[in-house]
N, C-alpha and C positions, 0 to 999 in steps of 0.2 A: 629369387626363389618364389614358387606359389606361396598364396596363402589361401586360396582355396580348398578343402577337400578332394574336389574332380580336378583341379588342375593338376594338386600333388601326387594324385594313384592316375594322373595322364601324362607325367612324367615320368614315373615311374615303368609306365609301361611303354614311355618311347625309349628310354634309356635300355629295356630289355629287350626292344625290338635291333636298336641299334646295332648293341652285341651281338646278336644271330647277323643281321646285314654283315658285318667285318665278317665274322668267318668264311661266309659265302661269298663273298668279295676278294677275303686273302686268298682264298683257293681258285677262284676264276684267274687272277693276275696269276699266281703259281704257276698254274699248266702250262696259261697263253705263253710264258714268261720261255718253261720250259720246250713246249712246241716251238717254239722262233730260234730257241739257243740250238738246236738239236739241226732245223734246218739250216740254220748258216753257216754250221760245222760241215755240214753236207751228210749228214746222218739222215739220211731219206729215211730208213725202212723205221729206225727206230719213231721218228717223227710220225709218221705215219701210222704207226702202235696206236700213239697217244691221242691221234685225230679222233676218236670216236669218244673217248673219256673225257676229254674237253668239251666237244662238241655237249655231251651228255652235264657236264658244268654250266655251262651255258644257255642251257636250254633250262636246265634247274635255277637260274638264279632268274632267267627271263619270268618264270612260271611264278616263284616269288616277288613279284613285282621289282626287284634290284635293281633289274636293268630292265630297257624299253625294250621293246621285240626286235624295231630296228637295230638298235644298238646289237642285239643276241644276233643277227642276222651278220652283222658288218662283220663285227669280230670272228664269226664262223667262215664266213667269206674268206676274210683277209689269212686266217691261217691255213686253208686248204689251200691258198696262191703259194703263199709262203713254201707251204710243204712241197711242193709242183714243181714252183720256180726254178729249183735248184736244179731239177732235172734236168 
């Protein structure tokens, strides 16, 4: 534990930042999660719904520093293959 002043309200504000990171975190795996389940059923059209709301996850949590741009890029990539592939 700090015993600082600045360390403990810089604690305090990493542990608040943390909790926002998980939420925006739970819901980026979410989509991706449900976009991949949706394509491997062979559910193109609905998969395809959900490409731009993910995509829009994605791009929100890149903007939040969460994830690296590359990383926002890979993962956008890789579920528009996904959704494709099936075709």
């Amino acid at each position: 534990m700090p015993n600082l002043s600045a360390s403990k309200k810089s604690m305090r504000q990493s542990l608040k930042a943390q909790t926002r990171n998980y939420k925006v975190r739970d819901e980026l795996k979410k989509i991706m999660k449900d976009v991949l389940k949706l394509a491997k059923a062979g559910q193109i059209a609905e998969a395809e719904k959900l490409l731009p709301q993910a995509f829009s996850v994605i791009d929100t949590a890149m903007k939040k520093n969460i994830i690296h741009k590359n990383n926002a890029a890979r993962k956008k990539s890789r579920l528009a293959r996904a959704a494709v592939a099936v075709k």
